[in-house]
N, C-alpha and C positions, 0 to 999 in steps of 0.2 A: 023419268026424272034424271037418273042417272046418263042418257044420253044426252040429255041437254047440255048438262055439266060439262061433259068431253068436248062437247060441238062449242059452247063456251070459249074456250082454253084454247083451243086450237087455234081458233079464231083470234084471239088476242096475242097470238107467238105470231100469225099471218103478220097483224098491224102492228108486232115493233120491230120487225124487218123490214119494213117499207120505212120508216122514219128517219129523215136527214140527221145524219150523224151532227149538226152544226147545231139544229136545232136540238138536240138530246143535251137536257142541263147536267145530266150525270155521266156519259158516256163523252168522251175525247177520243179522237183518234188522229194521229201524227201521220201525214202521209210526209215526206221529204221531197223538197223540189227537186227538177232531174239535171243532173250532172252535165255543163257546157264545159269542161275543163278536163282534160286526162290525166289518169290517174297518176300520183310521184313515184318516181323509181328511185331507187334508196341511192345514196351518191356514190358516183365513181371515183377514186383519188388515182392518181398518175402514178406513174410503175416509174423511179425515178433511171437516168439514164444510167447503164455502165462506166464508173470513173478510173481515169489510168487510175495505178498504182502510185502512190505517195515517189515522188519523184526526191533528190536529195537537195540539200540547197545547194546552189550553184558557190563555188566557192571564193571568197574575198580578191579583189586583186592584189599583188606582193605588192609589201612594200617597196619603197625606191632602192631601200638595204637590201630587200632579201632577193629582189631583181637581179640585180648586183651581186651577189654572192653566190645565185645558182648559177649566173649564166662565166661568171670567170674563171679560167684554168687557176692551177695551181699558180704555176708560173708567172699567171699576170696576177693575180691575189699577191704576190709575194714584190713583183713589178710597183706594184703601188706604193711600197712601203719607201722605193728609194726617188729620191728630187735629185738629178743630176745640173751641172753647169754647163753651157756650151762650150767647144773646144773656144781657145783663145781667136778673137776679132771676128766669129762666125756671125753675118748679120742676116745669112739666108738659109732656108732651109737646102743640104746639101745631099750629096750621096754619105757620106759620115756620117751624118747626125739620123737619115733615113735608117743605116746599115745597126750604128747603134740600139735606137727604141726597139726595131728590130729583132736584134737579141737580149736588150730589156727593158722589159716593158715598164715603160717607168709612171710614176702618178704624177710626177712633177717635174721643174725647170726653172731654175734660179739663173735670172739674165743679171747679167755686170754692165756697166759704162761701155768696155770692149764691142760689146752684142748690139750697141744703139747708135745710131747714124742719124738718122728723122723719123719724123712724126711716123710717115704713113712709111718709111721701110719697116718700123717697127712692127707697126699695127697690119703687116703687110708676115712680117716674121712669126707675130703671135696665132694667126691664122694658120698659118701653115702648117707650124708644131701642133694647133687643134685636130688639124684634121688628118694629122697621122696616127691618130689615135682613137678607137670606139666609146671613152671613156674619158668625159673631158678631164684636162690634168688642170694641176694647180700650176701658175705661170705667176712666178714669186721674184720679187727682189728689194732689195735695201732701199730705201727711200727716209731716210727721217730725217730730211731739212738739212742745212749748214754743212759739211765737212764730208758728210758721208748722204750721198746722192748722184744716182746710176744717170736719172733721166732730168732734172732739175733745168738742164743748159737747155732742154726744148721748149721752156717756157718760162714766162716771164709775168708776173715778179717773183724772185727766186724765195723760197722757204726760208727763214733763217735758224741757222742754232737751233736744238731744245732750250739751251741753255738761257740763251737770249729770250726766250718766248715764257721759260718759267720765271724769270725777273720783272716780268708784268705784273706779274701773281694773279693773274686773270685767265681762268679755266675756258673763257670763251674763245680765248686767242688760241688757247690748245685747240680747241673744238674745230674751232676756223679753216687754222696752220692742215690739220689730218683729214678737216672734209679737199678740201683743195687738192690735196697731193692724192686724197685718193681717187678723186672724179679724174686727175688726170693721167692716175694710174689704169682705172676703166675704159678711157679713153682709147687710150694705149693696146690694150688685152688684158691685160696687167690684173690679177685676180687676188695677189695674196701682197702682203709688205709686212717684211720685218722689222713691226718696228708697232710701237711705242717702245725706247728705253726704257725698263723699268728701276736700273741701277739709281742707286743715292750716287753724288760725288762725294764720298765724307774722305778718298784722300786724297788733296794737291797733288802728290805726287804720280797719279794716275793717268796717266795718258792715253790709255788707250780709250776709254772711257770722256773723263775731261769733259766740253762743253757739248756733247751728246745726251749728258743729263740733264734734268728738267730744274735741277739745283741739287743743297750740302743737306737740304734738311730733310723728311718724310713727307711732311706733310704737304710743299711745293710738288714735289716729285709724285706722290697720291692724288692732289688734286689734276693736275698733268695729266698722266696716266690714262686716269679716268675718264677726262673729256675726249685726250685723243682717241681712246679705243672707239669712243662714241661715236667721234668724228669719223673715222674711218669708216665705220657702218654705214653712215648716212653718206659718204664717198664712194660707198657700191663695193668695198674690198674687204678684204680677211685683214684680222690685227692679230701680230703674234708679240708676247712682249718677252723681252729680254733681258739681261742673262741669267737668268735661273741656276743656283739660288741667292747671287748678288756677284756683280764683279765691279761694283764703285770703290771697294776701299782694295784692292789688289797692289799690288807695284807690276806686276809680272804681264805682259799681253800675251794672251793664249795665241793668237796667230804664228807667236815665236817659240812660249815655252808653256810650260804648264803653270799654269797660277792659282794662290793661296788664298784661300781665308783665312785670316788666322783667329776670328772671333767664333764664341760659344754658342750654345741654344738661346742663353736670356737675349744675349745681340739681336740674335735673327728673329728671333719671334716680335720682339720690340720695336726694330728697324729694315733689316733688310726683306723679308715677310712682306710686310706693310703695302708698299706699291705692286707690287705682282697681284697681293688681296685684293688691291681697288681695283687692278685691271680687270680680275676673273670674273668680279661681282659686276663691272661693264660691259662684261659679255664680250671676253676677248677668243676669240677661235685660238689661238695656240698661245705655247708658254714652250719658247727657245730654253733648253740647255745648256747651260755657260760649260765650256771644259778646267772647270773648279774642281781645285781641293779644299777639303773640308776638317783640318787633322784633328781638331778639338773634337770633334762628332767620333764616336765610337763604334756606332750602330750601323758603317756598309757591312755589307757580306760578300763572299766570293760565290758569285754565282757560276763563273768557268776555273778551273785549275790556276791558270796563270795571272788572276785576280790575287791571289791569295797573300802574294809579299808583297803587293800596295794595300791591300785591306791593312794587314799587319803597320806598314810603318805610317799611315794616315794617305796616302798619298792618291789613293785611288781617286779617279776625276770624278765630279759628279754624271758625267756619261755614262756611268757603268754602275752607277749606284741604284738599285730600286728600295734604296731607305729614302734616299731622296725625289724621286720620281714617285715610285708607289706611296712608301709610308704617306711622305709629309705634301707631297702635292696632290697627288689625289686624294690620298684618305685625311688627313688633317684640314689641309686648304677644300678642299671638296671639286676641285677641278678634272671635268671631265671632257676638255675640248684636245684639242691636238699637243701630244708634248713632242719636241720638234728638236733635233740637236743642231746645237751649234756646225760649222762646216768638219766634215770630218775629215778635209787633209789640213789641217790647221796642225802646226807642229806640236803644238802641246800635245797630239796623237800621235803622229804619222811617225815621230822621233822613235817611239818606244813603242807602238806595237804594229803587227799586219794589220793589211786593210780588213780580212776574214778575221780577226777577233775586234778590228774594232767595229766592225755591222753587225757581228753576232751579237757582242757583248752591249752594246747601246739596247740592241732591240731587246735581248735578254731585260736587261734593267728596267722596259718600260717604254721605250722610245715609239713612236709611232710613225715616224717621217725619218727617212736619215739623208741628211743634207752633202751632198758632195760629196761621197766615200772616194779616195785617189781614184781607185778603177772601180767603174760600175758595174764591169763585170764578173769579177771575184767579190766583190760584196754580196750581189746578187745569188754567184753559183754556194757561197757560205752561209748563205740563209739559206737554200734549197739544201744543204747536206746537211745543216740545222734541223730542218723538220723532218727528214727520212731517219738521222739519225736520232731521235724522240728529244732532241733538245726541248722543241716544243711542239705544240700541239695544233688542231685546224682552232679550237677554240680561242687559244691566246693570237692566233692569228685574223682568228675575227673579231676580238676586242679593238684593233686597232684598224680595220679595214672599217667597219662599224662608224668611228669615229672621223674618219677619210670622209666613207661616201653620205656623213650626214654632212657634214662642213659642204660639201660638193652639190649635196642636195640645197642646203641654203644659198648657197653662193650663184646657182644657176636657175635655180627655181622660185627662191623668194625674195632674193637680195637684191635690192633696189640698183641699176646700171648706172653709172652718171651723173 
């Protein structure tokens, strides 16, 4: 019986081994389909390349200034500062005028009626003075219509008067009168012109002055001012206005002698002020230095020894004044374009001092251009022993070089030709 049992049991372990696993409602078994795809290998990221080292920025190109500044000697930094005249009738470039630039290097050239002959000797002349030089110069001269006009006989119809032109009382006619003379001044070579008058005529008895002004009152002579500078720009030229700080109500012509102001602060701030303001706020590139005295004013100083007993008795020019220069045109009036002196063998100078204190002492005071010194080369070698001797410094020397080769930069690079 008991083998039965066993024989049994055995037998029923035989039969559910042999039983389809599909068929078996309690038993499951998972077999997994077989793998057509090989197995993923974990990802590789890129080993990134070796980078140069941070390199530095490359650095800015100089300015037009400071191009300018590195590359000029002393000597021709200092060459800039003076505008010489041609010898008397010289209409070609010469072995003289070569031998001159030569030994100094000048920034500029104030041509007279003498220097002009024709059209194209001119423009023939102004070429040639270019290109003796690395560094174009300023090629200046008087042109303001009526009485006073260099080149006026080469073209026609001629400019008339200020005077005439402010009796219009129409600013356009200013406008007109200064584009004209100056597209024929570009024409020419011709880069700079002295000139809008900025004087009032307030005295009849002024001659040297006279119908050069634009009228008696401010505000003829303001309106004026204003267009011509205007004009002039759109003429292709530099405007410098003149005589700083008033030479309309004078009796005295500084070409002969020295001449007076004889009015106060309230005057000038009220009237003679007035048109120089409208020219500056027209965007005039220079402001001429009349060789005025100023005796009411109290406030020059002696900037050289021999200053000292005109300081004292009033009489000191405004040439030599940086109350007038610094104080009141720069820092009052807020003008920062060319301050330019009147010519400086004009006798109201050449009477009473050397040529070496009057190019020291101008430039001392503020000047930036020195117009005609008698000899240009004691002016020259007087500013060179100026700055060895600590007169001044490379700094005050670049204030005004600064303001040179922006005027230069406008005038060659942005300013309209013709």
């Amino acid at each position: 019986m008991k083998f039965f049992a066993l024989l049994l049991f055995a037998l029923f372990l035989v039969a559910c081994a042999t039983v389809d696993p599909v068929d078996d409602p309690v038993r499951v078994v998972y077999d997994p389909p077989p793998r057509d795809y090989p197995e993923e290998e974990p990802p590789v990221y890129p080993v990134p390349p070796d980078l140069p080292p941070d390199l530095p920025p490359e650095p800015p190109e100089p300015s037009f200034e400071d191009y300018w500044l590195a590359r000029l000697t002393l000597e021709e930094k200092i060459g800039q500062l003076i505008m010489i005249r041609l010898p008397w009738q010289t209409t070609a470039v010469n072995a003289g005028v070569r031998d001159l630039i030569e030994a100094v290097p000048v920034g500029g050239v104030i041509l007279f009626a003498d220097n002009v002959a024709s059209i194209r000797q001119l423009q023939t002349l102004t070429e040639d003075l270019q290109a003796l030089v690395c560094l174009p110069m300023f090629i200046a001269t008087d042109e303001e219509g009526g009485r006073v006009s260099r080149i006026g006989r080469l073209f026609t119809p001629p400019v008339p008067p200020a005077f005439d032109i402010g009796r219009r009382g129409d600013p356009a006619a200013a406008y007109t009168a200064a584009q004209t003379i100056g597209r024929r001044l570009a024409t020419l070579g011709i880069n700079m012109n002295f000139a809008p008058v900025a004087d009032i005529w307030s005295n009849p008895a002024n001659t040297v002055i006279g119908n050069r002004a634009f009228g008696r009152d401010l505000e003829t002579v303001g309106d004026m001012v204003e267009a011509s500078v205007r004009g002039f720009a759109s003429g292709g030229v530099l405007s410098v206005v003149k005589h700083f700080p008033g030479h309309g109500d004078t009796y005295e012509d500084s070409h002969y002698q020295l001449a007076f102001h004889p009015h106060g602060r309230e005057r000038f701030d009220e009237m003679e002020a007035v048109p120089f303001l409208r020219g500056i706020r027209a965007g005039s590139d220079g402001v001429m230095i009349g060789h005025i005295s100023t005796p009411a004013f109290e406030e020059n100083r002696s900037l050289l020894y021999w200053m000292a007993p005109w300081v004292e008795s009033g009489a000191l020019p405004a040439t030599f004044s940086d109350f007038w220069l610094q104080d009141v045109l720069r820092g009052e009036m807020g003008f920062d374009g060319l301050i330019i002196t009147d010519a400086l063998d004009m006798r109201a100078l050449s009477d009473h001092f050397t040529c070496a204190q009057i190019a020291l002492g101008a430039f001392l005071a503020g000047a930036d251009i020195l117009l005609m010194p008698i000899n240009p080369r004691q002016a020259f070698q007087a500013l060179l022993d100026g700055y060895h001797s600590g007169l001044f410094d490379l700094h005050r020397l670049h204030q005004s070089l600064r303001r040179i080769l922006r005027a230069k930069q406008a005038l060659y690079v942005q300013r309209p030709q013709g």
